[in-house]
N, C-alpha and C positions, 0 to 999 in steps of 0.2 A: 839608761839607754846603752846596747851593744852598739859600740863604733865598730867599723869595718875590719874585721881581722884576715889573719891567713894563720898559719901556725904551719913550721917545718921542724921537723924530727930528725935529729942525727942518728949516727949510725951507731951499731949494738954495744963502741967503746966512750961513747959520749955520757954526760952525766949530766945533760939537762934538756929540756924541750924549750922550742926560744918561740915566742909569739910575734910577730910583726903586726904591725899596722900597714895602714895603705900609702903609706908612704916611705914603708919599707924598712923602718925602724924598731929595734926590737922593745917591746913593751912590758914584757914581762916573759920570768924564765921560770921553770918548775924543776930543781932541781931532783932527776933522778936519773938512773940509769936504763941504759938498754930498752929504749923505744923501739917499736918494733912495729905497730898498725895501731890507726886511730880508727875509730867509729863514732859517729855523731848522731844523737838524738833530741831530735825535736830544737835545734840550737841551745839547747841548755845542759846537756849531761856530753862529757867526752870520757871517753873508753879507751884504756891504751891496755895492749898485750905486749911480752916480754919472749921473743923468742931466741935468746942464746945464753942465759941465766934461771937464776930461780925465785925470780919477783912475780908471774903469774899476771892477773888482772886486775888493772883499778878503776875505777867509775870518778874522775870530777866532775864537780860542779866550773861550767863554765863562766857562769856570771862572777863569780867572784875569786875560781881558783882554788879551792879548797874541796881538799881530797872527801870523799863519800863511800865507797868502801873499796878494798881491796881482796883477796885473796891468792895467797901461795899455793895450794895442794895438787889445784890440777895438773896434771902430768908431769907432777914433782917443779911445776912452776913454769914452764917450757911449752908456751903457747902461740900457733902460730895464727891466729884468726878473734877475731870475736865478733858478735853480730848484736844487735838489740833484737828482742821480742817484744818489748814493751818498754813503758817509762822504769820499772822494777825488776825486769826479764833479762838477761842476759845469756848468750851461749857461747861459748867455746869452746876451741878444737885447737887440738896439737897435734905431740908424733905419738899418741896412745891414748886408749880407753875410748875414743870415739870422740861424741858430743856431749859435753855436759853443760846442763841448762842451771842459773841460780837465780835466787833473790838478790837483787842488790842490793834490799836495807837492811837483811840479815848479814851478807854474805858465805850463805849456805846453798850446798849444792842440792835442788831438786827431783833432779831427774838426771839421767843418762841415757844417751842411744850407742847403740855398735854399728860402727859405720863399715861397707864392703871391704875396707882396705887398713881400717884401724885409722892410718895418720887421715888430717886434717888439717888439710893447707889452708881452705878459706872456706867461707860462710858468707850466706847471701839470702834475707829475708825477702821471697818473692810475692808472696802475699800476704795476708795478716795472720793466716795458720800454716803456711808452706815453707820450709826452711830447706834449702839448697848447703848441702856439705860438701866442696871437695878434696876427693883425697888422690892414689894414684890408680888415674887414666879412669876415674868412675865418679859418677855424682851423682847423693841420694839424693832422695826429695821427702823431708820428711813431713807428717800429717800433724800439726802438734795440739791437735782436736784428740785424736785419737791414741799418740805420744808411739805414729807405727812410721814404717817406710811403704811410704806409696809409691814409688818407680824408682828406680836405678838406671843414668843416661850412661851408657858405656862409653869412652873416650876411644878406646881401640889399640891406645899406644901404649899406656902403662907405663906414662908421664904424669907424676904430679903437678895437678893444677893449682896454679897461685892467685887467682882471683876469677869472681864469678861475678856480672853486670846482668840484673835485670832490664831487660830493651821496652817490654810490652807487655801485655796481661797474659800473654800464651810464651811469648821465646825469651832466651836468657843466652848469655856469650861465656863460654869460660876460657881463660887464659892457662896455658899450659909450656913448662917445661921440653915439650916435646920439639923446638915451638910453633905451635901453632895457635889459631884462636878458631874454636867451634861455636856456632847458633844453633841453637836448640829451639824445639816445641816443647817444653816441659810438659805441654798437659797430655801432648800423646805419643810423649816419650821419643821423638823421633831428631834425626840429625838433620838441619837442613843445609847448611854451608861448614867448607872449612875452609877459613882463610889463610893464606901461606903468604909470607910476605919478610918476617922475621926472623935473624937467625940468632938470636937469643931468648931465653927464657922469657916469654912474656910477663911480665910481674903485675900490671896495673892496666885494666880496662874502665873507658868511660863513656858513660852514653853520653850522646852530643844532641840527640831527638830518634826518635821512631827508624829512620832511617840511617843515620851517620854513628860510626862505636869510633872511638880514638883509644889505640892501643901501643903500651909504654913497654922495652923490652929490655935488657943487658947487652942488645947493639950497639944504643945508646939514640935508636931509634923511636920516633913515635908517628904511626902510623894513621890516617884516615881513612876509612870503611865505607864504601855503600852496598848499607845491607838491603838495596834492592835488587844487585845482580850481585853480590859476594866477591868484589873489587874491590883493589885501592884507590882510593883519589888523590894521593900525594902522602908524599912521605916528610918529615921536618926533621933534619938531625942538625944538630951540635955536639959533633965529636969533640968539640973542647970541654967540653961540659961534662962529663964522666957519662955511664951508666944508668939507665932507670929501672929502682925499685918499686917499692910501692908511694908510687910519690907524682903520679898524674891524678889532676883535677880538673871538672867544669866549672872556669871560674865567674862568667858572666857568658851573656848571649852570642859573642865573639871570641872568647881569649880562653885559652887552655892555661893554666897554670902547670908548670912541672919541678918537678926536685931532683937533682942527680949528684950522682956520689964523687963529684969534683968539685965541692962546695957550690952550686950556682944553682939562683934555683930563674929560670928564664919563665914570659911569657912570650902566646904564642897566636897568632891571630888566627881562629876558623876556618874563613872565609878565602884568606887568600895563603896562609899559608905562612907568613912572615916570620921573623921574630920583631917581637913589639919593642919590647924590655931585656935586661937580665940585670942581675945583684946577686953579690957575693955573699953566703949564707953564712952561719959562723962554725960551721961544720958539716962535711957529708951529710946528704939527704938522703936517708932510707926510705924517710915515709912524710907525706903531706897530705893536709886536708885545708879546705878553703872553709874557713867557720863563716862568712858570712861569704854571700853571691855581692863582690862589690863593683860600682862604677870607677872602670880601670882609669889609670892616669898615666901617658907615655912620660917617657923620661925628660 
């Protein structure tokens, strides 16, 4: 049986990923470099990419920790996204060639798309054949039935986008560079909020429900959203705390989880806005993911 984990990723000179448990102790370390973005499937397979070196993608197995496959080629190794298609699907995106799709039991690449801008900052499976790419100030949407581009959402500002949140069956959020954070209608293409609020790179957005996005920036800010009039509800910062990367999560029905690049990685309550927690991490956090939804414990 999976006990309750979290896992925080240091930053691109760190040479290990540290797993915690829920009492905030580290349980195990995976020694390797240059962490960079996790993806999680299904609770069992973890995906990390390597964006400032030339290690590329690797697929663990999370029950046990043991690597499943890796590859260096794409874009000489220098990946700044990856997304699941399936339990064997994987895609990736950097600063060139577009998207390329692989096998993970092989480790061979399948397929390739050419995305409007080449780089590819992030990736975002929005339905079971719809794949969202962003690159600068534009995101495809690709058909992967038909292996085409069914729309391109224009950004306007010709900011790379660093993270893209599926909300609902029709809108998606993407977080940008510029910074701002845009809602979208993917299915008819059209823009329907831009949020301003931020004045750093947005790096990490999270749906919180249908109505509420929570977005993490290099203010060192993390912002709450109602996306039913395209407001803020409150803002939570810990300026002691460094900067956020890609390192906000929905950790339970109340608590935000975050990681920032002053070693700390803090929780954060919903509802009212608090801080719950904080613990000192054993290195900058570039990037975090919450491997299981756990029942939080204050300190």
């Amino acid at each position: 049986m999976i006990n309750d984990f979290l896992v925080a990723i240091g930053d691109l000179s760190s040479s290990k990923i540290d797993i915690y448990n829920q009492s905030k102790s580290i349980i195990h370390s995976i020694s390797i470099a240059d962490a960079f973005r996790f993806k999680l499937y299904s609770n069992s397979l973890l995906a990390k990419v390597s964006g400032g070196s030339t290690l590329g993608w690797q697929v663990w197995n999370r029950l046990n920790w043991t690597l499943i496959q890796s590859n260096t080629q794409t874009c000489n190794g220098v990946i700044y996204d990856c997304e699941y298609i399936d339990s064997n699907t994987l895609a990736v995106g950097g600063p060139c060639y577009g998207v390329d799709i692989y096998n993970i039991q092989t480790g061979m690449k399948i397929k390739n798309f050419t995305t409007s801008t080449n780089l590819v900052n992030s990736l975002k499976l929005i339905t079971h054949n719809l794949l969202a790419a962003g690159g600068y100030g534009k995101i495809d949407i690709y058909n992967l039935s038909t292996w085409s581009v069914l729309k391109t959402l224009d950004n306007m500002d010709n900011a790379a986008i660093n993270d893209i949140a599926l909300i609902s069956e029709s809108w998606l959020a993407s977080g940008s560079q510029a910074p701002n954070i845009k809602i979208w209608d993917f299915t008819l293409g059209t823009l329907i909020y831009t949020l301003i609020g931020h004045t750093g790179w947005v790096n990490s957005l999270t749906v919180i429900s249908s109505t509420i996005l929570a977005s993490g920036a290099m203010d060192w800010n993390i912002i709450l959203w109602d996306l039913k009039n395209g407001q803020s509800i409150y803002t939570l910062n810990d300026k002691v705390s460094g900067y956020i990367q890609y390192s906000l999560d929905f950790y339970n029905d109340d608590v935000l989880i975050c990681g920032y690049t002053g070693w700390k990685i803090n929780f954060w309550q919903i509802s009212t806005g608090r801080l719950l927690s904080t613990f000192d991490a054993s290195h900058g956090v570039l990037s975090l993911i919450a491997l299981d939804k756990c029942k939080f414990k204050k300190n």
